[in-house]
Each structure stands twice: as structure tokens, then as C-alpha cells.
PDB file of N, CA, C and O in Angstrom, chain B, residues numbered from 101:
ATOM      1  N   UNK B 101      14.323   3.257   2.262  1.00  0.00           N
ATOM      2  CA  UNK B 101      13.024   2.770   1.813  1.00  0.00           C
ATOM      3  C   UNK B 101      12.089   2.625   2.998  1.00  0.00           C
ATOM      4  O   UNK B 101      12.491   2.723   4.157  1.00  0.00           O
ATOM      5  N   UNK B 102      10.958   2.411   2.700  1.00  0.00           N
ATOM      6  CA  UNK B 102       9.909   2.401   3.549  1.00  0.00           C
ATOM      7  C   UNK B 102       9.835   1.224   4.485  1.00  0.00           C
ATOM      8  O   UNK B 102      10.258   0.393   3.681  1.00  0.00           O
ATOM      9  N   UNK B 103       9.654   0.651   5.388  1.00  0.00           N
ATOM     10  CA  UNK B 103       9.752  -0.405   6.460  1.00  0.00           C
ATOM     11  C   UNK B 103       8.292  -1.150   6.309  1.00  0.00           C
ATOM     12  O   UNK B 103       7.365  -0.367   6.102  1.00  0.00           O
ATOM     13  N   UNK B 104       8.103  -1.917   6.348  1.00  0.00           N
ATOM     14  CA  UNK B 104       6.807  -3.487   7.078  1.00  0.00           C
ATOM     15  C   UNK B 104       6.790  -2.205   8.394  1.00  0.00           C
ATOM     16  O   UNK B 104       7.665  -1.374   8.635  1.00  0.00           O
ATOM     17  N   UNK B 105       5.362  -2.439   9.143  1.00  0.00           N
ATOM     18  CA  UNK B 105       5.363  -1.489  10.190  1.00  0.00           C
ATOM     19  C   UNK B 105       5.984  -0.076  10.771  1.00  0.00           C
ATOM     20  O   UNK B 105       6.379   0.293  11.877  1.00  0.00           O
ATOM     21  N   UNK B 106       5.892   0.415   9.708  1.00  0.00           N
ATOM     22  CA  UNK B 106       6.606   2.020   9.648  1.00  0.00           C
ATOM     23  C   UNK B 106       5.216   2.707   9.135  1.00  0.00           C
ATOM     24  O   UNK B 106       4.574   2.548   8.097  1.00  0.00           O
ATOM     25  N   UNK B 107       5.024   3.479  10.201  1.00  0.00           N
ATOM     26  CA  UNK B 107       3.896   4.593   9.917  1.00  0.00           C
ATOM     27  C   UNK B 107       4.267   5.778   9.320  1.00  0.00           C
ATOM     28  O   UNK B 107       5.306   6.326   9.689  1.00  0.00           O
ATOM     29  N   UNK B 108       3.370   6.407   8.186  1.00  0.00           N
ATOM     30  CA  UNK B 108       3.595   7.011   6.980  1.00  0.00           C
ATOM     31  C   UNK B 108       2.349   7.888   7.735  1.00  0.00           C
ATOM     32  O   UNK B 108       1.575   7.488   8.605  1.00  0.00           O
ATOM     33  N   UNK B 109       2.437   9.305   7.055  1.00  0.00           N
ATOM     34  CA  UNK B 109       1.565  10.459   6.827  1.00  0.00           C
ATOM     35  C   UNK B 109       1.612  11.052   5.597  1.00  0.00           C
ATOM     36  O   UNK B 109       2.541  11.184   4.800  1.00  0.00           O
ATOM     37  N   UNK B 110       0.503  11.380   5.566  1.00  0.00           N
ATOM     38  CA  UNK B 110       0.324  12.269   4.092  1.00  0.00           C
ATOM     39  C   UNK B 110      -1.075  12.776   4.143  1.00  0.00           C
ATOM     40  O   UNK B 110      -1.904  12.419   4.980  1.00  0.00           O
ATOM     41  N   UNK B 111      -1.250  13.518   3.314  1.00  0.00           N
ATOM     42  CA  UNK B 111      -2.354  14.599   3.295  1.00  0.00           C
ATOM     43  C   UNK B 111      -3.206  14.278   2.054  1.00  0.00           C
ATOM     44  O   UNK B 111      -2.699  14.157   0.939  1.00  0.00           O
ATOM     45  N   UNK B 112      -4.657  14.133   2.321  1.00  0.00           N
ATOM     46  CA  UNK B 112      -5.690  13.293   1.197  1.00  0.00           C
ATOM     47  C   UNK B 112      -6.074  14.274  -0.001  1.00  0.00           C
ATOM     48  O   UNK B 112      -5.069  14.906  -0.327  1.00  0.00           O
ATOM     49  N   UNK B 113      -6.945  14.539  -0.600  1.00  0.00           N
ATOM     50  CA  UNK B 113      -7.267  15.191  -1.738  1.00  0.00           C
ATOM     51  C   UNK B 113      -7.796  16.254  -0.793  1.00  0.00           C
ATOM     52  O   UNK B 113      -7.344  17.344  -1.146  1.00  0.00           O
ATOM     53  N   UNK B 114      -8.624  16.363   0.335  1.00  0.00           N
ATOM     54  CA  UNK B 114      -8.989  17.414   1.190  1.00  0.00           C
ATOM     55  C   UNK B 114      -8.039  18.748   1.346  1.00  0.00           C
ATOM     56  O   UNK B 114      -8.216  19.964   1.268  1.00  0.00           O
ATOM     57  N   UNK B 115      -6.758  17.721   1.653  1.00  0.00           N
ATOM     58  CA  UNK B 115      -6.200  18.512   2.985  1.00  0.00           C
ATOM     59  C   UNK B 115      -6.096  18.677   3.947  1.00  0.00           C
ATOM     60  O   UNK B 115      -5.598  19.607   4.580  1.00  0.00           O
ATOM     61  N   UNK B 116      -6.924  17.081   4.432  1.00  0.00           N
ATOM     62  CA  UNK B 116      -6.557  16.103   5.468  1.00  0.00           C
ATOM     63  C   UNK B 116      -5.867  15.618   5.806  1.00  0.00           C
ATOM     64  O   UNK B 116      -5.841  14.561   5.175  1.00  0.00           O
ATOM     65  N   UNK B 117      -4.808  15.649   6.807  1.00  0.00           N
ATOM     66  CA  UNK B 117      -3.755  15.041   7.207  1.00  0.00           C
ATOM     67  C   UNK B 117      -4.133  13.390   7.646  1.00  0.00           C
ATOM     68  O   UNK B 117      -5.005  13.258   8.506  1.00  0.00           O
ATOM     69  N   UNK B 118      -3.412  11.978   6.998  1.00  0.00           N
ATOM     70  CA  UNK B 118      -4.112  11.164   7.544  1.00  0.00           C
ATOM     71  C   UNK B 118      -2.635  10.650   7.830  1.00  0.00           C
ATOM     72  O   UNK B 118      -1.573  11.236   7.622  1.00  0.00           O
ATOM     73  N   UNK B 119      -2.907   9.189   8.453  1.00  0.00           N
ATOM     74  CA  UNK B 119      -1.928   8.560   8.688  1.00  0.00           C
ATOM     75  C   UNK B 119      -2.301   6.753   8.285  1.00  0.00           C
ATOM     76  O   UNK B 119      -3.335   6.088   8.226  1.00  0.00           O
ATOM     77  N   UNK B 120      -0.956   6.499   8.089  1.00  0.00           N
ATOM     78  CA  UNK B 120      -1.415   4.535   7.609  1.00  0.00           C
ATOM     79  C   UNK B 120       0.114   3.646   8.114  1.00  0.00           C
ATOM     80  O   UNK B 120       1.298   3.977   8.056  1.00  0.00           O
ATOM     81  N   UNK B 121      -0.522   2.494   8.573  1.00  0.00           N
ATOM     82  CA  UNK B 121       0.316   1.331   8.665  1.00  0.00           C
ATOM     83  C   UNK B 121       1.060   0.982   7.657  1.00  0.00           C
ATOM     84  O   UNK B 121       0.388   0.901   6.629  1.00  0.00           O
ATOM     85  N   UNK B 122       2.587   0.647   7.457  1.00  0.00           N
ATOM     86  CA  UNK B 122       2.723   0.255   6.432  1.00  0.00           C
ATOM     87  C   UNK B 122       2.561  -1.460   6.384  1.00  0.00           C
ATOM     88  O   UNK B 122       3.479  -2.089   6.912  1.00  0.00           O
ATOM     89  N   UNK B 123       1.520  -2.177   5.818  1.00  0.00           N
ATOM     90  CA  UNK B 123       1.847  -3.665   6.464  1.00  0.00           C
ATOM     91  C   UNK B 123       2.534  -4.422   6.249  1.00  0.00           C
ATOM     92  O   UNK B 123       3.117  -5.177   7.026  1.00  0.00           O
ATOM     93  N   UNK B 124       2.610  -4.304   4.522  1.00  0.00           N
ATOM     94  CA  UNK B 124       3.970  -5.031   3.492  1.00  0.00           C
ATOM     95  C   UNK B 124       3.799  -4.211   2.174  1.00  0.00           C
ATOM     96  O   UNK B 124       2.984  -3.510   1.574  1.00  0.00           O
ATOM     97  N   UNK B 125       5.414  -4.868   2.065  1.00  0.00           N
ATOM     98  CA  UNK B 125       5.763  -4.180   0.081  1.00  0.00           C
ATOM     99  C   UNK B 125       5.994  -5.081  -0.466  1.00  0.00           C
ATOM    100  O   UNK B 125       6.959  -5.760  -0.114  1.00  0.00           O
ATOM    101  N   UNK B 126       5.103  -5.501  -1.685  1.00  0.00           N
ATOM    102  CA  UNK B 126       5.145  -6.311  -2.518  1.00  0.00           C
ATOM    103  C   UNK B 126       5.678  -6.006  -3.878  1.00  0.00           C
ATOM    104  O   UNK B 126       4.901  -5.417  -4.629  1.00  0.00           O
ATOM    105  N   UNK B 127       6.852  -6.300  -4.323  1.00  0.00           N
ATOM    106  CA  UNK B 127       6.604  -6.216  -5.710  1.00  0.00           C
ATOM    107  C   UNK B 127       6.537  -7.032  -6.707  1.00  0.00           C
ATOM    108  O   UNK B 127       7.284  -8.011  -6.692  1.00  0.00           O
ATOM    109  N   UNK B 128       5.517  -6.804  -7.945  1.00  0.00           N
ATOM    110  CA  UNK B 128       5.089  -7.280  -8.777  1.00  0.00           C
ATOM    111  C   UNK B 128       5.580  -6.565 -10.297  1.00  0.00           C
ATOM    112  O   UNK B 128       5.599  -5.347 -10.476  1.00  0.00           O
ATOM    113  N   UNK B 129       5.946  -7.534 -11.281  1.00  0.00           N
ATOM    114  CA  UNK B 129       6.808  -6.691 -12.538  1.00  0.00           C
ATOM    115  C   UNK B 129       7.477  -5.729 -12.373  1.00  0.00           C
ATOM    116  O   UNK B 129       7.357  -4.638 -12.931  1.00  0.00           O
ATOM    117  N   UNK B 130       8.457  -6.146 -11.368  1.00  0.00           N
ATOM    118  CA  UNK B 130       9.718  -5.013 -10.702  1.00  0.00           C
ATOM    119  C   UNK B 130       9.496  -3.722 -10.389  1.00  0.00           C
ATOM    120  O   UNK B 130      10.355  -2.851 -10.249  1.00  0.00           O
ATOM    121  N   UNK B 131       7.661  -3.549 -10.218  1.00  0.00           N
ATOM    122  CA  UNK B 131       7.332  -2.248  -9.193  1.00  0.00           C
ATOM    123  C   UNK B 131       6.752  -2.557  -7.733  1.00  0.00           C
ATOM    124  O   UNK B 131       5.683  -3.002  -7.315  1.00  0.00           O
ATOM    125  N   UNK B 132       7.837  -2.156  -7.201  1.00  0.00           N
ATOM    126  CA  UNK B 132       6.881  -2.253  -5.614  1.00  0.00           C
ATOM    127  C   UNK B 132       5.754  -1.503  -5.345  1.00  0.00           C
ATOM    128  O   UNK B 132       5.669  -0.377  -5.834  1.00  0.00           O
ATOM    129  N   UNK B 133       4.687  -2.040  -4.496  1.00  0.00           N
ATOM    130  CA  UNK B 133       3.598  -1.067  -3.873  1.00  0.00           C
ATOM    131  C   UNK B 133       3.838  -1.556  -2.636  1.00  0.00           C
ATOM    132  O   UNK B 133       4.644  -2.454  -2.397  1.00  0.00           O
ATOM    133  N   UNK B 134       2.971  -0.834  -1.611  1.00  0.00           N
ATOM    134  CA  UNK B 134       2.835  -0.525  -0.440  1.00  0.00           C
ATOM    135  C   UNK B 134       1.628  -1.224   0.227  1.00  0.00           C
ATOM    136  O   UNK B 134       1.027  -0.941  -0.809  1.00  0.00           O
ATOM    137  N   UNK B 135       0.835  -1.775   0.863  1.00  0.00           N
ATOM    138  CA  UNK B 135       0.292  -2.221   1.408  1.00  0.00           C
ATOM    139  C   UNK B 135      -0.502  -1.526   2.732  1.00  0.00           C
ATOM    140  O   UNK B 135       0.137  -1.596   3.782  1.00  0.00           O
ATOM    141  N   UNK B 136      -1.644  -0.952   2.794  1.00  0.00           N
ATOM    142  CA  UNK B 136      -1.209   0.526   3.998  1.00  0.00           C
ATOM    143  C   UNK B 136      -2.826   0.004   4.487  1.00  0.00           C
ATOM    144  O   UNK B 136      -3.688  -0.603   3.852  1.00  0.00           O
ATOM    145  N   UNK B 137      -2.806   0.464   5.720  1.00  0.00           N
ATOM    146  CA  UNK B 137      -3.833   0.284   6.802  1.00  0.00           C
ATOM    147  C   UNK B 137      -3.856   1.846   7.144  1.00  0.00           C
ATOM    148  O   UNK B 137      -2.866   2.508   7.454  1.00  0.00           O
ATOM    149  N   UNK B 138      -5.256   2.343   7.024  1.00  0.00           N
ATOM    150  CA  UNK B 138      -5.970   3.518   7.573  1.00  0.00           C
ATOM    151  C   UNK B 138      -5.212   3.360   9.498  1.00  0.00           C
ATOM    152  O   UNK B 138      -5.673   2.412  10.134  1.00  0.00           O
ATOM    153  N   UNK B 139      -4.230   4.200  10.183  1.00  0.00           N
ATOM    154  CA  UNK B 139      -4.232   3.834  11.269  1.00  0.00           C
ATOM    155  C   UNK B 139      -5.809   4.095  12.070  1.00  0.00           C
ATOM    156  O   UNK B 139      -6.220   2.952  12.270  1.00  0.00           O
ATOM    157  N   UNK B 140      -6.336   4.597  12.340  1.00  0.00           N
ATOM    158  CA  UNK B 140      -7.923   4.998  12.623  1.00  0.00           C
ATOM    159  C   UNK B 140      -8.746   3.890  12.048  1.00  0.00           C
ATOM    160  O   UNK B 140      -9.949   4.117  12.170  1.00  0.00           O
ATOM    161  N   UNK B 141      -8.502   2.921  11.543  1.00  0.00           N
ATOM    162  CA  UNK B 141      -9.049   1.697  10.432  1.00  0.00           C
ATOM    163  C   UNK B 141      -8.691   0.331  11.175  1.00  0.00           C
ATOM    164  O   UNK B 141      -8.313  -0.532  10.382  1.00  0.00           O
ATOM    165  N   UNK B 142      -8.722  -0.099  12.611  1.00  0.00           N
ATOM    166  CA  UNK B 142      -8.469  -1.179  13.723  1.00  0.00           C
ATOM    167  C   UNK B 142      -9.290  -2.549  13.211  1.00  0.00           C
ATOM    168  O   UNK B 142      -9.082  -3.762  13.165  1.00  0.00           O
ATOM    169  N   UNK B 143     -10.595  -1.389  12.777  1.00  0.00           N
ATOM    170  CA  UNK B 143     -12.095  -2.775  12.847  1.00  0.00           C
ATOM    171  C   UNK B 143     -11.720  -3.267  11.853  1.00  0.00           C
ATOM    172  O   UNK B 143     -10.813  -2.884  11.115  1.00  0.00           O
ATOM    173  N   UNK B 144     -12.881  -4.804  11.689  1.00  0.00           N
ATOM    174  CA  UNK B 144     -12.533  -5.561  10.298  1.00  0.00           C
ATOM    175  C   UNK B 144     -12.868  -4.657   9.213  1.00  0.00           C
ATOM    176  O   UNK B 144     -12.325  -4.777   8.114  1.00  0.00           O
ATOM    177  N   UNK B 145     -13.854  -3.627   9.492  1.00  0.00           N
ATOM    178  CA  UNK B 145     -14.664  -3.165   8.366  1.00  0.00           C
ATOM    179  C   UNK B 145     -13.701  -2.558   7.184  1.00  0.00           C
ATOM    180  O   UNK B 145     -13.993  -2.469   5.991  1.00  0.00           O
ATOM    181  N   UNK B 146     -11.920  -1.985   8.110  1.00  0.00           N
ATOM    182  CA  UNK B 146     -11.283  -1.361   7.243  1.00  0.00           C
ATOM    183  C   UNK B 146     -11.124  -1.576   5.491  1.00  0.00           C
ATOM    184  O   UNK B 146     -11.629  -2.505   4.862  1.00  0.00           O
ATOM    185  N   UNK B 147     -10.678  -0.980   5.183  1.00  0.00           N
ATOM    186  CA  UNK B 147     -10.507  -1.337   3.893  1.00  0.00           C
ATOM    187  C   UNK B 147      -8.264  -1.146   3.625  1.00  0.00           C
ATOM    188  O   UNK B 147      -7.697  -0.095   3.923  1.00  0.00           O
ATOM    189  N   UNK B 148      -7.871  -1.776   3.336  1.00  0.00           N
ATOM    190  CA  UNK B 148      -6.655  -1.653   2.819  1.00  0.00           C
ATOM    191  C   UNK B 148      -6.369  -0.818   1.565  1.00  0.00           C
ATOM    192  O   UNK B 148      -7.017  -0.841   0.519  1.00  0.00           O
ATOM    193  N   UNK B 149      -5.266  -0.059   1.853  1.00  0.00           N
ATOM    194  CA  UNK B 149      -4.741   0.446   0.365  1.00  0.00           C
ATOM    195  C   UNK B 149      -3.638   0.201  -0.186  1.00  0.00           C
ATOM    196  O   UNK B 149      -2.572   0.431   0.386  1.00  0.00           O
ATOM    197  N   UNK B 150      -3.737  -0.415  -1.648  1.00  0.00           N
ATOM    198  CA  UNK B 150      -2.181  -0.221  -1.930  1.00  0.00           C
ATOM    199  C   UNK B 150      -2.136   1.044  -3.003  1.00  0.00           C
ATOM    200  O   UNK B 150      -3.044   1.615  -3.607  1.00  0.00           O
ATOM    201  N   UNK B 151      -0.883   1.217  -2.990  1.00  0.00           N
ATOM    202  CA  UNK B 151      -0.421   2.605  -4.030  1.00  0.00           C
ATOM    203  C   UNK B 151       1.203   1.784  -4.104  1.00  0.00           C
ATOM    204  O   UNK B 151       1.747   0.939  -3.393  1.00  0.00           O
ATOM    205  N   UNK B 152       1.609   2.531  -5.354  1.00  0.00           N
ATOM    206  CA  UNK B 152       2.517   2.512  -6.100  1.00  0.00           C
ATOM    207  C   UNK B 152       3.636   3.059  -5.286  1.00  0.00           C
ATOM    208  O   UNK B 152       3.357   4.095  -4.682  1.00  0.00           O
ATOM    209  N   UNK B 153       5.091   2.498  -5.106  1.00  0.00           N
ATOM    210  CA  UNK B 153       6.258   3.344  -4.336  1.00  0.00           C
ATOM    211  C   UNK B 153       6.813   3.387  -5.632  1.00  0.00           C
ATOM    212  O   UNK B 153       7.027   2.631  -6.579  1.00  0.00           O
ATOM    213  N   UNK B 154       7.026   5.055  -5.172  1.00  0.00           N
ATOM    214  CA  UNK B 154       8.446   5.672  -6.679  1.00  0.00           C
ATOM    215  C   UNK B 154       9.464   6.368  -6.111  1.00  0.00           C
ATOM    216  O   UNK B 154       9.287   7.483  -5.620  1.00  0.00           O
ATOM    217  N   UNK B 155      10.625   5.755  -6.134  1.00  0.00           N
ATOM    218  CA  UNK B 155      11.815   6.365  -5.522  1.00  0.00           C
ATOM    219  C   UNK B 155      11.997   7.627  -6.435  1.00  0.00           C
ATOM    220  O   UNK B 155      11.963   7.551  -7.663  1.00  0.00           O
ATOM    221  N   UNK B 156      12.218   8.945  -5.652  1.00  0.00           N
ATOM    222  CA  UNK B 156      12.458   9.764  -5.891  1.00  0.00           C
ATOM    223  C   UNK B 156      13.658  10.860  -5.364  1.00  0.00           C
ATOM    224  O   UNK B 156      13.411  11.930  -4.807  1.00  0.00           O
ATOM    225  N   UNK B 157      15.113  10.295  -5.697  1.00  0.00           N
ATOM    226  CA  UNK B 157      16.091  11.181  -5.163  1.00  0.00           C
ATOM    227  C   UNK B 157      16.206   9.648  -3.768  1.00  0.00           C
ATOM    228  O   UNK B 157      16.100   8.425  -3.861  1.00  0.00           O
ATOM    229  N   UNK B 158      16.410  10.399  -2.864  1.00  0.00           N
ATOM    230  CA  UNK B 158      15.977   9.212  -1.466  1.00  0.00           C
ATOM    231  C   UNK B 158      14.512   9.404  -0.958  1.00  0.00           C
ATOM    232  O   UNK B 158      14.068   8.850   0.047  1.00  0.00           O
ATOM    233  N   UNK B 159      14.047   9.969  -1.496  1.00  0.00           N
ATOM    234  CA  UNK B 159      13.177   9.755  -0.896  1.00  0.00           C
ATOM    235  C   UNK B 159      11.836   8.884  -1.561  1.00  0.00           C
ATOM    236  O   UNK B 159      11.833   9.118  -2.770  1.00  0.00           O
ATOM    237  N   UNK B 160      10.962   8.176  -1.275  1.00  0.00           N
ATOM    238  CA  UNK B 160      10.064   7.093  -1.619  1.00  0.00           C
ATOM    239  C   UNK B 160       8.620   7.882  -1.879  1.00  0.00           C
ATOM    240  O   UNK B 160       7.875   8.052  -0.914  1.00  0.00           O
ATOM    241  N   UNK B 161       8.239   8.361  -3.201  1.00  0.00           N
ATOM    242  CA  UNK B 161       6.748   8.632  -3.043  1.00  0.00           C
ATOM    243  C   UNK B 161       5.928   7.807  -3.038  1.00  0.00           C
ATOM    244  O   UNK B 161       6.265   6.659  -3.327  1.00  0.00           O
ATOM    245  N   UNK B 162       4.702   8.074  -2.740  1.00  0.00           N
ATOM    246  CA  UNK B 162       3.401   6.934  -2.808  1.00  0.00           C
ATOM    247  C   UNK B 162       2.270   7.556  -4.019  1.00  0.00           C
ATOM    248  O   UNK B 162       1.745   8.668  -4.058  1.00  0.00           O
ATOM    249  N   UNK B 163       2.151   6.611  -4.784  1.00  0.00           N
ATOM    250  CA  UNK B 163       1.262   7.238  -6.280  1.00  0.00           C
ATOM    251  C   UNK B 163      -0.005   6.517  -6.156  1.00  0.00           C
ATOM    252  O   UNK B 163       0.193   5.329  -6.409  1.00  0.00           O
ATOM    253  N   UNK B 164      -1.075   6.729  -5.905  1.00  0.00           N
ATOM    254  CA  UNK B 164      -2.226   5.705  -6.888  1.00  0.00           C
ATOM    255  C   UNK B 164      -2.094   4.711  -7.793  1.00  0.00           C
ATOM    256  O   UNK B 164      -1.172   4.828  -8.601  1.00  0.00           O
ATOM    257  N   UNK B 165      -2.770   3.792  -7.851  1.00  0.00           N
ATOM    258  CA  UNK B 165      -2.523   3.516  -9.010  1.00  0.00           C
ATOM    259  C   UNK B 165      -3.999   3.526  -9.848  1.00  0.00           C
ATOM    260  O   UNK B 165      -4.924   2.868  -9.370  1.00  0.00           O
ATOM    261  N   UNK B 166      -4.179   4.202 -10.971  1.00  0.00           N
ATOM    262  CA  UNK B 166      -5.313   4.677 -11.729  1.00  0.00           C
ATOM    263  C   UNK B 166      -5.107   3.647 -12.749  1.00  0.00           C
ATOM    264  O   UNK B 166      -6.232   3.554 -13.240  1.00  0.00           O
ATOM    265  N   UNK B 167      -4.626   3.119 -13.142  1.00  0.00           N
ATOM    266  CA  UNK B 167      -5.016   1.790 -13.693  1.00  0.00           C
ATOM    267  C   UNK B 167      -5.784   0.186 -13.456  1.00  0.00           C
ATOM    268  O   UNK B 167      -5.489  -0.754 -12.718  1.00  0.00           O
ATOM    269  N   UNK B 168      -6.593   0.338 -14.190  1.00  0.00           N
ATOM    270  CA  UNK B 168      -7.578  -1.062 -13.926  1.00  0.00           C
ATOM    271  C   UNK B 168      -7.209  -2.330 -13.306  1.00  0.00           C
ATOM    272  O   UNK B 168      -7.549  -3.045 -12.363  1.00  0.00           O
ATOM    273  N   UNK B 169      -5.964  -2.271 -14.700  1.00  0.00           N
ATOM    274  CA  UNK B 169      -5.435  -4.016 -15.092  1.00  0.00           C
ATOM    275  C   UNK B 169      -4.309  -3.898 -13.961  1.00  0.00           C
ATOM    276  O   UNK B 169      -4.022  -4.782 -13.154  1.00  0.00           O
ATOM    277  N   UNK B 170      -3.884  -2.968 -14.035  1.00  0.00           N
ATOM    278  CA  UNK B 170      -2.164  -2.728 -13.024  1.00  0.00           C
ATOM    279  C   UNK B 170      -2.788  -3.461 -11.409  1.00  0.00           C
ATOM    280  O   UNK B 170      -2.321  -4.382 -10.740  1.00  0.00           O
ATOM    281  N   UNK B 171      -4.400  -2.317 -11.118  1.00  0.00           N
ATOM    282  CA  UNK B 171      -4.556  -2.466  -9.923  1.00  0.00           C
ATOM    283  C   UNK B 171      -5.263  -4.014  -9.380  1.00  0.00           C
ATOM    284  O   UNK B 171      -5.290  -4.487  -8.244  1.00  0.00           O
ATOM    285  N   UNK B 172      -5.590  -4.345 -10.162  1.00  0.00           N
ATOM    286  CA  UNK B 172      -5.796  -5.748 -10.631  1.00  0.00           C
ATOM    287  C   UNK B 172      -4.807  -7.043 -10.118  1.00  0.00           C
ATOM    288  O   UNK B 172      -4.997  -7.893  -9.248  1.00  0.00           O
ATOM    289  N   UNK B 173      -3.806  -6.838 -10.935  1.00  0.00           N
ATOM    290  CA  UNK B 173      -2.581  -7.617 -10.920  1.00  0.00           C
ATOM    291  C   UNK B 173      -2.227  -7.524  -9.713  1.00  0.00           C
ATOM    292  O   UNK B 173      -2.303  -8.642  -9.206  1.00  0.00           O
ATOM    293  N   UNK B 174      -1.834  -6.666  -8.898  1.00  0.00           N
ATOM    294  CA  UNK B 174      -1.014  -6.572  -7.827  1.00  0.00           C
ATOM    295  C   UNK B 174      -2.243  -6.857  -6.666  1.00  0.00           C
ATOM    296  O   UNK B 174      -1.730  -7.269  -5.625  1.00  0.00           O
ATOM    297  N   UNK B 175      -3.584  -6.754  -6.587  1.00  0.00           N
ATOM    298  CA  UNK B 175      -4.353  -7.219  -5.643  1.00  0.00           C
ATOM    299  C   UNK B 175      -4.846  -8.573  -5.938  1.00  0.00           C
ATOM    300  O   UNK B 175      -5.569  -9.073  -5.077  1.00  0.00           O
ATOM    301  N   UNK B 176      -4.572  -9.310  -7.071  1.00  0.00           N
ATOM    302  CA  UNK B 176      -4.528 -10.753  -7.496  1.00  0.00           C
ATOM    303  C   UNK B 176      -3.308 -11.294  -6.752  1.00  0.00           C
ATOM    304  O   UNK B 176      -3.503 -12.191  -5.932  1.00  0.00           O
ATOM    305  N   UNK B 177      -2.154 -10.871  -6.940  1.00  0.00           N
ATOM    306  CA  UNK B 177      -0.940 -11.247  -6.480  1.00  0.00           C
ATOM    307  C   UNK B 177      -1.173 -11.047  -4.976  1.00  0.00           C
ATOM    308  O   UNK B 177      -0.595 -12.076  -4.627  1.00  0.00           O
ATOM    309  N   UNK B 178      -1.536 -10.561  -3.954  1.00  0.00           N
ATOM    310  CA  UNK B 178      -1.313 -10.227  -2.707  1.00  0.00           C
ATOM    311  C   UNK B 178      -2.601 -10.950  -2.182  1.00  0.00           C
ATOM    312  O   UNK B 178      -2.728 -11.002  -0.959  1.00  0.00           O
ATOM    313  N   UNK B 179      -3.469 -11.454  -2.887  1.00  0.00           N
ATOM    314  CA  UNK B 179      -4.344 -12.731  -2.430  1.00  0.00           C
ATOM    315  C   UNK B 179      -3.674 -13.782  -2.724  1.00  0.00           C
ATOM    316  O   UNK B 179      -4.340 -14.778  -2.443  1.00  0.00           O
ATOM    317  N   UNK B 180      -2.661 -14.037  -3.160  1.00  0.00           N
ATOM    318  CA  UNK B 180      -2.158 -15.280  -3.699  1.00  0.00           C
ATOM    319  C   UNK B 180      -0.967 -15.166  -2.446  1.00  0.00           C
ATOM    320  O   UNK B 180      -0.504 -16.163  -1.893  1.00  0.00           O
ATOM    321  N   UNK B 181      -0.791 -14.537  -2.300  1.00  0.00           N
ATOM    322  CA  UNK B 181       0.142 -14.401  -0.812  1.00  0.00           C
ATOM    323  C   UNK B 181      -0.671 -14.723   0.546  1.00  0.00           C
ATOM    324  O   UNK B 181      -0.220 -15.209   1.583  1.00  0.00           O
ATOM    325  N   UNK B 182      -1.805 -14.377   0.301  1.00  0.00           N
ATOM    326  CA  UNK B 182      -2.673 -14.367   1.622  1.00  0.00           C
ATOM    327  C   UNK B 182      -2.585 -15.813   1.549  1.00  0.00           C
ATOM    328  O   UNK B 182      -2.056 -16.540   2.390  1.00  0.00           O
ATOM    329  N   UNK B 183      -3.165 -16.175   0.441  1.00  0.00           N
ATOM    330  CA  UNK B 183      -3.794 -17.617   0.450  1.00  0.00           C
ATOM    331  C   UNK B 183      -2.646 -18.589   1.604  1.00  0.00           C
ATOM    332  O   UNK B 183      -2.839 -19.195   2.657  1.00  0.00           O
ATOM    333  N   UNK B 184      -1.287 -18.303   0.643  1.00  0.00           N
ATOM    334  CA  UNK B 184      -0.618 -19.383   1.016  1.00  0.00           C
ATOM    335  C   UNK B 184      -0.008 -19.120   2.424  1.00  0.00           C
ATOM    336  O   UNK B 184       0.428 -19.917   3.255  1.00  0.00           O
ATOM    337  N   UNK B 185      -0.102 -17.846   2.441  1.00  0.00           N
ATOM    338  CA  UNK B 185       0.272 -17.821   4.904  1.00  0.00           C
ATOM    339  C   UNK B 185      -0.345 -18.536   5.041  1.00  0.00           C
ATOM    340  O   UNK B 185      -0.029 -19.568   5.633  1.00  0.00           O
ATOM    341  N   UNK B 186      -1.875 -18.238   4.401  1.00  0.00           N
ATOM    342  CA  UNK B 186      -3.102 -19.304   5.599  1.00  0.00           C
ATOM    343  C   UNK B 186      -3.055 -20.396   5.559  1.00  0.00           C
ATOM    344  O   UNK B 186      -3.648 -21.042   6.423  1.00  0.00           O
ATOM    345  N   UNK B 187      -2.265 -21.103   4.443  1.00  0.00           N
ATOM    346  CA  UNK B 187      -2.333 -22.924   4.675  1.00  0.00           C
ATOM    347  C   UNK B 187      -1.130 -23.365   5.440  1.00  0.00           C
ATOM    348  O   UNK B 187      -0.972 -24.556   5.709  1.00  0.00           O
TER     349      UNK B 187
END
């Protein structure tokens, strides 16, 4: 499986080769996602991504998630994590 601080590559809708931090895997209703930092993405301005991990064989894909409510839930849940490091 994928590691907290294990750098990932993959190639964008372009055909851009990019690369991302992994920062954490959270899972929520027994699906994990990924937590990923643009590596090129240092400043505050970045934006974070999560996507969906789907074990496939051994190996771990990374999916979108194109759902509203799904993408919702799991970035509700990972502020509710933030919250409580910070106190």
C-alpha cells in the first residue's frame, strides 16, 4: 500500500507527467483516499487533493472521486481531523 510521505507519479488528463506528496490516508465508510500535495505546490496557495485508493491485484490505483456527497464526506471528515491536531 501506499505510505504517509511516499511520492507518487502519474500522468494528468494532458499527458503531463506530475508528481504529489502522499500526506495521509484516511478512511471513511471502509474506503480509503489519499491525501496528495502537488510536489511543485510548497506555497500556502496550494490546493490539496484527495482521490479514491482501489486496490488492484497489488497494486493501489488512485480514482477521482466524481461524486458530490462522497467528495463531501471525506473532506468534512479530514477537517474534523485537522480540527482536533490543532487543539
Amino acid at each position: 500500500m501506499t505510505n504517509k510521505n511516499e511520492k507518487i507519479e502519474t500522468v494528468d488528463e494532458n499527458g503531463n507527467k506530475v508528481c504529489f506528496d502522499v500526506l495521509d490516508i484516511v478512511t471513511v465508510d471502509d474506503v480509503d483516499y489519499a491525501i496528495l500535495l502537488p510536489e511543485d505546490g510548497e506555497d500556502e496557495e496550494s490546493e490539496l487533493l484527495i482521490m479514491r485508493l482501489k486496490q488492484d491485484g497489488e497494486e493501489y490505483l488512485f480514482e477521482t472521486i466524481d461524486d458530490d456527497e462522497e467528495f463531501e464526506k471525506v473532506a468534512a471528515y479530514i477537517e474534523e481531523i485537522e480540527d482536533e491536531t490543532e487543539e
